[in-house]
SEROPA-506912 format. One record per residue: residue number from 1; residue in one letter; chain; x, y, z of N, C-alpha, C in turn. Coordinates in pm, whole numbers, plus 50000, padded with zeros to 5 digits. Atoms other than C-alpha are relative to their C-alpha. Last residue first. Layout:
! SEROPA-506912
zavex,lumba,vexba,nu,nv,nw,cau,cav,caw,cu,cv,cw
NUM,A,A,X,Y,Z,X,Y,Z,X,Y,Z
...
END
This chain:
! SEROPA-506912
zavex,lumba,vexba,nu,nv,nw,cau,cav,caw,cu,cv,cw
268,X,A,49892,49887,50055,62794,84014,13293,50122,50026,50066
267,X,A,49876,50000,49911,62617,83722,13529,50121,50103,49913
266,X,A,49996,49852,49906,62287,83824,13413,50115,50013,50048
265,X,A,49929,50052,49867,62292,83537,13140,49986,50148,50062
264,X,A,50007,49863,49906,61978,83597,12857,50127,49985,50154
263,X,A,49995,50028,49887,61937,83314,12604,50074,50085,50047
262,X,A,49946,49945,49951,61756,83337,12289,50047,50001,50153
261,X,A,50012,49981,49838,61641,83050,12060,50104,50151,50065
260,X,A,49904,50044,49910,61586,83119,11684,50039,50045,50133
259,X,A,50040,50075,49913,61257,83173,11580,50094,49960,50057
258,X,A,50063,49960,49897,61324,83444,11339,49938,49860,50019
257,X,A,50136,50063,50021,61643,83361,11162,49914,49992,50098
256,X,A,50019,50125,49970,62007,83507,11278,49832,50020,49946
255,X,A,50120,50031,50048,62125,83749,11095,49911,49929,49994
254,X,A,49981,50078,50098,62490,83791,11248,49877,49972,49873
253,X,A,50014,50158,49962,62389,83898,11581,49978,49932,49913
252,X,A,49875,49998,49830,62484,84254,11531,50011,49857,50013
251,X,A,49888,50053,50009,62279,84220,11234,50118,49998,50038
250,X,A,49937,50164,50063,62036,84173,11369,50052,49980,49939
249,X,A,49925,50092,49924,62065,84487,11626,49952,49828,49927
248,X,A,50082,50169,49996,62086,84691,11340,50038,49909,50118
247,X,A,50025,50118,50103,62163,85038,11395,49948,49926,49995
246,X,A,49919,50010,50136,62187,85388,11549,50072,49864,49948
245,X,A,49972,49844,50013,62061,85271,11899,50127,50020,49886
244,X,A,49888,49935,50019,62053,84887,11841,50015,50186,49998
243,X,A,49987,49900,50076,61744,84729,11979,50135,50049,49962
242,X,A,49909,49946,49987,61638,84413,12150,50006,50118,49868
241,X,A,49882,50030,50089,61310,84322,12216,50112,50050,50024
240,X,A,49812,49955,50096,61106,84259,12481,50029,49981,49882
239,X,A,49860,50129,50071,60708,84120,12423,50109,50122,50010
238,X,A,49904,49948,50127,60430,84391,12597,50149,49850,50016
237,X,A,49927,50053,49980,60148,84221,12842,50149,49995,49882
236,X,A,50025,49945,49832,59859,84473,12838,50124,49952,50015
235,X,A,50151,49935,49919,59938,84532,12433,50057,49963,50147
234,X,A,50036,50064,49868,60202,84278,12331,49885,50016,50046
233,X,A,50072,50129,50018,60443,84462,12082,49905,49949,50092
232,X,A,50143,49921,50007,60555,84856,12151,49894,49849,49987
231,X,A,50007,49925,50168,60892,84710,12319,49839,50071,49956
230,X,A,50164,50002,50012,60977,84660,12689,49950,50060,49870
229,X,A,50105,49890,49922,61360,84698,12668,49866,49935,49945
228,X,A,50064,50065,50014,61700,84529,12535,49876,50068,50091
227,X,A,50126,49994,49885,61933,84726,12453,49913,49910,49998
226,X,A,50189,50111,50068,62213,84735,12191,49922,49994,50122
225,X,A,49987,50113,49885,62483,85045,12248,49868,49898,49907
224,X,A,49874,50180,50004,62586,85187,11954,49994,49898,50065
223,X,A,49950,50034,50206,62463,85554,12008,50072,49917,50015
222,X,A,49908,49883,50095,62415,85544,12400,49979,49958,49830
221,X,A,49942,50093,50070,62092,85398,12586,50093,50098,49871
220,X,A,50023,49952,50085,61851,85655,12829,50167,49890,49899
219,X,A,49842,49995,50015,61769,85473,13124,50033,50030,49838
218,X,A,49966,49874,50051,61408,85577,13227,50156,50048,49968
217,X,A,50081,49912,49942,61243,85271,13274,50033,50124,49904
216,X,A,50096,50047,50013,61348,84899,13120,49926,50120,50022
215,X,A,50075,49827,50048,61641,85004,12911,49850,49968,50061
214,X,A,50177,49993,49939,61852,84638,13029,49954,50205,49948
213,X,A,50036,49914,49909,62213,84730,12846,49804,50014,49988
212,X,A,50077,49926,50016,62344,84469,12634,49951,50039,50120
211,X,A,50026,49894,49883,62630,84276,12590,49931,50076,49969
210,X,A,49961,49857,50002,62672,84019,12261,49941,50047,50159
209,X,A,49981,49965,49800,62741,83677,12278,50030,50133,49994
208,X,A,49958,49846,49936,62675,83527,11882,49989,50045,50145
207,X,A,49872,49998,49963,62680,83149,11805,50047,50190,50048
206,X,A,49919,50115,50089,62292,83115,11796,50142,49980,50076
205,X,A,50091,50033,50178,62165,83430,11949,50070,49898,49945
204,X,A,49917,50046,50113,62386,83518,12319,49854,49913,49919
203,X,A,50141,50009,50094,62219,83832,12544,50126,49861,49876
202,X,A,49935,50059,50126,62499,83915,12835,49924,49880,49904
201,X,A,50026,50129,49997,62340,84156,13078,50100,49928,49853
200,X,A,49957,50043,50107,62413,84514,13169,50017,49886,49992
199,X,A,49894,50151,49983,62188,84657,13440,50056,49985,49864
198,X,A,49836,49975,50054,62075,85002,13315,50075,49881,50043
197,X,A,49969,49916,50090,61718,84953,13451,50117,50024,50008
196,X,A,50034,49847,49987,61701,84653,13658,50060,50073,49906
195,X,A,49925,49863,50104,61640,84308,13516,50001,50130,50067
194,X,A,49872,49920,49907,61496,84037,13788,50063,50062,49952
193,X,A,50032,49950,49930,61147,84001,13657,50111,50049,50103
192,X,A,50015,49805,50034,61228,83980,13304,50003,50064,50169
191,X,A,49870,49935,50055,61370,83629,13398,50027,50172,50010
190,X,A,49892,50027,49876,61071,83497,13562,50106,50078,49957
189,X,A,49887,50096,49979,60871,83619,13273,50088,49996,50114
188,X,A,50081,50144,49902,60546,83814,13351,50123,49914,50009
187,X,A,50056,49908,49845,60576,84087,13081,49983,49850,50118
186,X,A,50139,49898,49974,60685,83851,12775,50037,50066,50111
185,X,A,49994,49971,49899,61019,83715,12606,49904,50104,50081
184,X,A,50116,50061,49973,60902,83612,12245,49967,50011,50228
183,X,A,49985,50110,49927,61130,83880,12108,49879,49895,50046
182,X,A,50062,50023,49924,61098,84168,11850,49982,49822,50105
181,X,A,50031,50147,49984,61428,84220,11691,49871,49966,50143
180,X,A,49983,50052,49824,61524,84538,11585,49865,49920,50020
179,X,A,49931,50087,49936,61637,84545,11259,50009,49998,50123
178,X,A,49928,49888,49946,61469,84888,11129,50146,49889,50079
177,X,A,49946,49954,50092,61235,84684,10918,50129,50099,50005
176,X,A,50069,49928,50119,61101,84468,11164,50128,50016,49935
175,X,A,49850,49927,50026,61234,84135,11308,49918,50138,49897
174,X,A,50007,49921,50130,60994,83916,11482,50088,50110,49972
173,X,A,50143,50030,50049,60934,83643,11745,49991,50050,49871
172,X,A,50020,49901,50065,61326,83571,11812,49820,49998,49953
171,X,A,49994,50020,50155,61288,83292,12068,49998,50139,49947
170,X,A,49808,49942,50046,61296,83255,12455,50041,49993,49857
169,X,A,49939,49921,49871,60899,83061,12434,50163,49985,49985
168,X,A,49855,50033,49994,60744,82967,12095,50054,50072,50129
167,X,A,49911,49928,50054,60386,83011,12146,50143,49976,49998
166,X,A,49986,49910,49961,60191,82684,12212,50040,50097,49966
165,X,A,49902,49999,49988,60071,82475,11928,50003,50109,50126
164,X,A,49924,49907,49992,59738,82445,11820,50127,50018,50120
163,X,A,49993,50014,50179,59527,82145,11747,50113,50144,49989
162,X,A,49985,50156,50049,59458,81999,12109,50070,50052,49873
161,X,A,49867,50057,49903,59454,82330,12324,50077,49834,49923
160,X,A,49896,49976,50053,59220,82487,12036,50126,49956,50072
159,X,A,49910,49961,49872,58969,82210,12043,50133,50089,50051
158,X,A,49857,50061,49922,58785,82179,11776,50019,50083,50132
157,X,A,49982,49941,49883,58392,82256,11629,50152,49914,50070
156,X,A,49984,50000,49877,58328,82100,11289,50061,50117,50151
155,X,A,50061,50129,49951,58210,82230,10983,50012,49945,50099
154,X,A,49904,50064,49912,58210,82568,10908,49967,49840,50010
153,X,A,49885,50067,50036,58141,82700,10564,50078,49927,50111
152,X,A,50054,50186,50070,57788,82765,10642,50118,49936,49960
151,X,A,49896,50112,49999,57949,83093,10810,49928,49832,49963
150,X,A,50022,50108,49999,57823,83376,10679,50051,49887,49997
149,X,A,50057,50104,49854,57871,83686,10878,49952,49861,49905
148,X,A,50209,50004,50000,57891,83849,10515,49965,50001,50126
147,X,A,50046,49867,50016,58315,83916,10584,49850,49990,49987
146,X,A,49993,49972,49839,58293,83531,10693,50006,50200,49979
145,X,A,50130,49970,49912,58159,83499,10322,49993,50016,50157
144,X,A,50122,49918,50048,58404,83666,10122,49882,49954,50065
143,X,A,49992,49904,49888,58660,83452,10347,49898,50119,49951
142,X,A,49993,50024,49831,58592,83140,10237,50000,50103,50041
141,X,A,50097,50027,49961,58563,83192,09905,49948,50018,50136
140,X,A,50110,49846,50059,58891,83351,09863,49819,49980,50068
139,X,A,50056,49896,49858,59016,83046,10026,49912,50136,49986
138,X,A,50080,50071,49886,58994,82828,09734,49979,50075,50086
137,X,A,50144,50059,50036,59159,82933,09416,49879,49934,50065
136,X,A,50088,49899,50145,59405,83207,09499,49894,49922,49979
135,X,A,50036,49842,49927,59486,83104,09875,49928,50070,49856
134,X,A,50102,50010,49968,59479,82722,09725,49943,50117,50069
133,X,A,49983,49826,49908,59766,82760,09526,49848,50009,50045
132,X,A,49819,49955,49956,59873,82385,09390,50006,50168,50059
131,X,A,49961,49975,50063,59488,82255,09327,50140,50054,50055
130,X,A,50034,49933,50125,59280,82009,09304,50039,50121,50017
129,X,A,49944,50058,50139,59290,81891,09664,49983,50078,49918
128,X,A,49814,49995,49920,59264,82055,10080,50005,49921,49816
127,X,A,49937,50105,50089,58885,82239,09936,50146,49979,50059
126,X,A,49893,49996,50122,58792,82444,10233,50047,49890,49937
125,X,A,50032,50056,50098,58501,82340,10411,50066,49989,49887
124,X,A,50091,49989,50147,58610,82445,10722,50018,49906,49884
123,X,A,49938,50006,50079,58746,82336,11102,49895,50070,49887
122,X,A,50043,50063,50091,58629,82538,11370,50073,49939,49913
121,X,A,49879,50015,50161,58764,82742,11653,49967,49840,49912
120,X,A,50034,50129,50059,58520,82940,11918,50148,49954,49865
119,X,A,50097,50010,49926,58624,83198,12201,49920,49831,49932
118,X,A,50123,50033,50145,58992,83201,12080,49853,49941,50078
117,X,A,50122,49894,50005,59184,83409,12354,49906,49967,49831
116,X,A,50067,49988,49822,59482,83158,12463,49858,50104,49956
115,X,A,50000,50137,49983,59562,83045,12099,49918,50028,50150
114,X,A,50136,50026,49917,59616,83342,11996,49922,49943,50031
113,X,A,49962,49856,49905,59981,83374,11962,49853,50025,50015
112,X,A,49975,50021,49822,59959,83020,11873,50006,50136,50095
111,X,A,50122,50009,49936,59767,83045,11518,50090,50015,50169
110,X,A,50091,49922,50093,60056,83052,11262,49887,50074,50138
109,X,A,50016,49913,49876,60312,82858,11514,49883,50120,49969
108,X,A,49906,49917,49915,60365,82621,11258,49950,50036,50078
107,X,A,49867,50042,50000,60090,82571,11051,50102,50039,50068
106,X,A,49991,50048,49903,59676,82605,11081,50168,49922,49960
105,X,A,49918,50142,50002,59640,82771,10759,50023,49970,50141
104,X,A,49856,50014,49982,59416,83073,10924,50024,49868,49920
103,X,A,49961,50160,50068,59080,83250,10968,50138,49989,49937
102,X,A,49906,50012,50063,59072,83493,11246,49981,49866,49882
101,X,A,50003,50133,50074,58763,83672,11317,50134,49987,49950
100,X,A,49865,50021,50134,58807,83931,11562,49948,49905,49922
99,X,A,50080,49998,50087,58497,83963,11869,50048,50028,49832
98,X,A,49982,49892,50052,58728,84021,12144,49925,50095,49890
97,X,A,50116,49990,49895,58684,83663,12270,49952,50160,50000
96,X,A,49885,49957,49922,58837,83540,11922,49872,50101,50120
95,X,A,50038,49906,49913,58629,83338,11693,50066,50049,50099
94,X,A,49973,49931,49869,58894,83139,11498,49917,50126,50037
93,X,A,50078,49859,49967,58800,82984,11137,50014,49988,50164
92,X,A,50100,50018,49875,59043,82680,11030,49952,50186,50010
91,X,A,49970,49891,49945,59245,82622,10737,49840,50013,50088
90,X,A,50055,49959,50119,59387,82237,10752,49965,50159,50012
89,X,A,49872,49948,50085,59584,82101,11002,49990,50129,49897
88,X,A,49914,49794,49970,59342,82130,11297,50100,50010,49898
87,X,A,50168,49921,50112,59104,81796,11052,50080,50164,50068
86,X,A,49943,49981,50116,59445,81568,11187,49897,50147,49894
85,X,A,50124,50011,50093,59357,81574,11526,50036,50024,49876
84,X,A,50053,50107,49968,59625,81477,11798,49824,50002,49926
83,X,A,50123,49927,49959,59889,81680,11578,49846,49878,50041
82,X,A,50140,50091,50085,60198,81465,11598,49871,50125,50024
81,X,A,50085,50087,49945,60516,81688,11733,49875,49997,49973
80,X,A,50010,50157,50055,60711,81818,11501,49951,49911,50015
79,X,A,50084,50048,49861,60654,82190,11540,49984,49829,49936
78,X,A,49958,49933,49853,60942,82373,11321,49923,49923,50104
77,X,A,49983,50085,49835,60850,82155,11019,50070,50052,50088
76,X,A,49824,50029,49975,60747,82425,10770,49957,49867,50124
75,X,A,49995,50057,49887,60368,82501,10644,50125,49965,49965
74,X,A,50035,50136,49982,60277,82743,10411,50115,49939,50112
73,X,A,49892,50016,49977,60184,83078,10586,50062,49810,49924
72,X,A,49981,50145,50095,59817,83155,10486,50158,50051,49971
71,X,A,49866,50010,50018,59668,83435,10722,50028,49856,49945
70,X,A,49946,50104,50038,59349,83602,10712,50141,49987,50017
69,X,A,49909,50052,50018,59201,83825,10944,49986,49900,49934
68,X,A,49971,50162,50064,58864,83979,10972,50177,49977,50001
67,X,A,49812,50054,49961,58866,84312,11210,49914,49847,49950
66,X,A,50011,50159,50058,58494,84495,11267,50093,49972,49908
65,X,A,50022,50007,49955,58611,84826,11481,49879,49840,49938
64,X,A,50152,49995,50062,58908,84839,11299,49874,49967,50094
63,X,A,50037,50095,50140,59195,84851,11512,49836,50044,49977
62,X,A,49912,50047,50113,59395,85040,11743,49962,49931,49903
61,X,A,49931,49904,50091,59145,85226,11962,50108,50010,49903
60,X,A,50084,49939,50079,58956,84923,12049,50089,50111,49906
59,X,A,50129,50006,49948,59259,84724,12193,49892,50077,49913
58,X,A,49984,49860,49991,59491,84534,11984,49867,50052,50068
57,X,A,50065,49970,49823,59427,84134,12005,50003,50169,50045
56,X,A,50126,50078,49972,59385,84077,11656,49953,50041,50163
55,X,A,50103,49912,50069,59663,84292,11526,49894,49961,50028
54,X,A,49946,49842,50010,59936,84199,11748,49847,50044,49953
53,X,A,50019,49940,49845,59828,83850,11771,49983,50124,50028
52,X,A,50190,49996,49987,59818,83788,11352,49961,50033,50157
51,X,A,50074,49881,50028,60172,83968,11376,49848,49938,50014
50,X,A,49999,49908,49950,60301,83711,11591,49917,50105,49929
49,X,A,50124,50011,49885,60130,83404,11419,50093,50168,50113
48,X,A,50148,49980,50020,60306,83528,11104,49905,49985,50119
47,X,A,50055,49858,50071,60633,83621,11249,49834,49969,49962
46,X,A,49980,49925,49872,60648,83230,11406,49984,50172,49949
45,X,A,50107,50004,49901,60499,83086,11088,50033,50055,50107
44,X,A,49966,49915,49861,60782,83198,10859,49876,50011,50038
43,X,A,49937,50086,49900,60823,82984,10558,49946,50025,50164
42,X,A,50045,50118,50029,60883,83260,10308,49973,49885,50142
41,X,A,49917,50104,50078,60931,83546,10515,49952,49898,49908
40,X,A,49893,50067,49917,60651,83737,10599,50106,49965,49906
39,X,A,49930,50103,50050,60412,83978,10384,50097,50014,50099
38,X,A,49845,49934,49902,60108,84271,10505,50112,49833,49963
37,X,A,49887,50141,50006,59825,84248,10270,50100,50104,50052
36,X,A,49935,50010,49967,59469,84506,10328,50167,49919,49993
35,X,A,49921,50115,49955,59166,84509,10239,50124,50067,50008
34,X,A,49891,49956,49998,58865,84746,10280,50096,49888,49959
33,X,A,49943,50104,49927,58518,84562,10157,50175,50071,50033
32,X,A,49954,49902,49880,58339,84854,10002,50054,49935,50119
31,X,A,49913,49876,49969,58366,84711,09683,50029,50067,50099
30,X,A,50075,49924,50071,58230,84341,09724,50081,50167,50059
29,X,A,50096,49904,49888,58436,84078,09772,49967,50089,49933
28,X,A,50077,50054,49933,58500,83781,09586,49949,50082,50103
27,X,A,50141,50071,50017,58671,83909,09296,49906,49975,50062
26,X,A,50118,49894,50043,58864,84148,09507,49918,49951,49948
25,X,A,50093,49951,49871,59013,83844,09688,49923,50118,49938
24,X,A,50085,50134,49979,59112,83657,09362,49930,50066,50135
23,X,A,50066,50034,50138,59308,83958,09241,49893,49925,50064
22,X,A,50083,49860,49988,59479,84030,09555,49863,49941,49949
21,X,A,50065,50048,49918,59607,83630,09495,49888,50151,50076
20,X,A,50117,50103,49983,59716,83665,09211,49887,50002,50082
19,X,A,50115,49943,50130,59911,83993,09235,49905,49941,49968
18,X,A,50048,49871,49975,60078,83836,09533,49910,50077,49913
17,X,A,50077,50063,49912,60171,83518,09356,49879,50153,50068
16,X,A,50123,50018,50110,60313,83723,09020,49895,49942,50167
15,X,A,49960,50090,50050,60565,83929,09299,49820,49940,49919
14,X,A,49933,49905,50150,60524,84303,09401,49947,49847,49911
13,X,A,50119,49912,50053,60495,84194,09768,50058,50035,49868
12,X,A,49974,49913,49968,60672,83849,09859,49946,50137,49911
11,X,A,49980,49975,50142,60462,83622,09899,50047,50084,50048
10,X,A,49838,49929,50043,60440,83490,10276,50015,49953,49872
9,X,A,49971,50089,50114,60094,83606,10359,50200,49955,49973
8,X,A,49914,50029,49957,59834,83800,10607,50095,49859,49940
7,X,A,49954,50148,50051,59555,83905,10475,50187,50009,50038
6,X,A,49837,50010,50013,59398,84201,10666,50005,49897,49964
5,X,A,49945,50123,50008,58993,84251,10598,50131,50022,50029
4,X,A,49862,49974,50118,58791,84533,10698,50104,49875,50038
3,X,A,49840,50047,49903,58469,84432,10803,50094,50034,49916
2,X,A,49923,50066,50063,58135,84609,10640,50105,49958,50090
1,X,A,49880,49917,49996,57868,84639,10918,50108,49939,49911
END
């Protein structure tokens, strides 16, 4: 069965990298290989390991019914603490229990949003020297043959509790295009669990303290107001965000950068 590929990247689209790096994946696959590129921030492992979740863990009727992933985020220091294997740095292949293939740079937060539902996770064979863009001249390889089913490129077997990061918890996760701000605040959170619909809470982002009106049921939110509600993100266990009815709610909150902490007072 062909797989349809998503690559997951932060170039920004249009740009010479991007054009490269297409390039180098059609070489290596064969025509009836779908693909796909969706682009982050520069930098931006928390967005990238959210969307690789989103799209990996979706249920049947949202995704391909054979689903490769790539994603190659380069690496930031957001997670500082020592990795207790040095071979999870590199880019790793993720069986997922779902039957996904993720292969990934293992950076940041890249990998943590599915971290809890990887069935197997490997290191590979990928060249880490010789050369300065290793998504155009190295990975290609790699992933033209996990589209085959062939994996001779794995080499060891890890641990993903050892080599992968948790998810960022009370954090901006992701910011679409409409400026509303998908959160890292899940279904299940202590917090979420005492919100009633139309309560009005006081939501502060960095140095910003804005008021917002809980939208968890059937409370309908004025032009202007910002909200915060059960978003489309998550699947069984949907991520809050906040929203601006007729606008931006980031830039309500100045423009703050996705991973920055969020904290929720009820005492309005």
């Amino acid at each position: 069965m062909t797989s349809y590929l998503h690559v997951i990247c932060d170039y920004a689209p249009g740009d010479l990298a991007w054009a490269e790096v297409y390039s180098a994946f059609k070489a290596k696959l064969t025509e009836d290989v779908p693909l796909h590129m969706t682009a982050v921030n520069s930098f931006d492992t928390v967005s990238t390991g959210f969307i690789v979740g989103q799209l990996s863990c979706a249920t049947t009727g949202l995704k391909p019914e054979s689903l490769t992933i790539f994603a190659n985020c380069a690496p930031r220091k957001d997670v500082k603490e020592a990795r207790q294997d040095n071979e999870g740095e590199g880019l790793l292949y993720a069986s997922l229990k779902n039957g996904v293939h993720v292969i990934a740079v293992n950076s940041g937060y890249s990998m943590s949003f599915i971290r809890d539902e990887i069935m197997e996770l490997w290191s590979t064979d990928a060249e880490e020297f010789g050369s300065q863009f290793r998504s155009r001249d190295f990975f290609p390889r790699i992933i033209a043959q996990a589209v085959k089913s062939d994996f001779s490129f794995l080499v060891h077997k890890l641990d993903p509790l050892k080599v992968i990061p948790e998810e960022p918890k009370e954090v901006i996760g992701y910011k679409d295009s409409f400026g509303n701000m998908k959160t890292t605040f899940r279904e299940g959170h202590p917090v979420l669990a005492e919100l009633k619909d139309g309560q009005r809470i006081k939501i502060t982002i960095g140095a910003v303290i804005r008021a917002a009106t809980v939208a968890a049921g059937s409370f309908n939110v004025m032009e202007g107001d910002l909200a915060f509600a059960p978003g489309s993100s998550g699947h069984e266990r949907r991520f809050w965000e906040l929203f601006k009815r007729g606008g931006s709610a980031w830039e309500e909150f100045a423009c703050p950068a996705v991973g920055t902490k969020i904290k929720i007072d009820m005492t309005y």
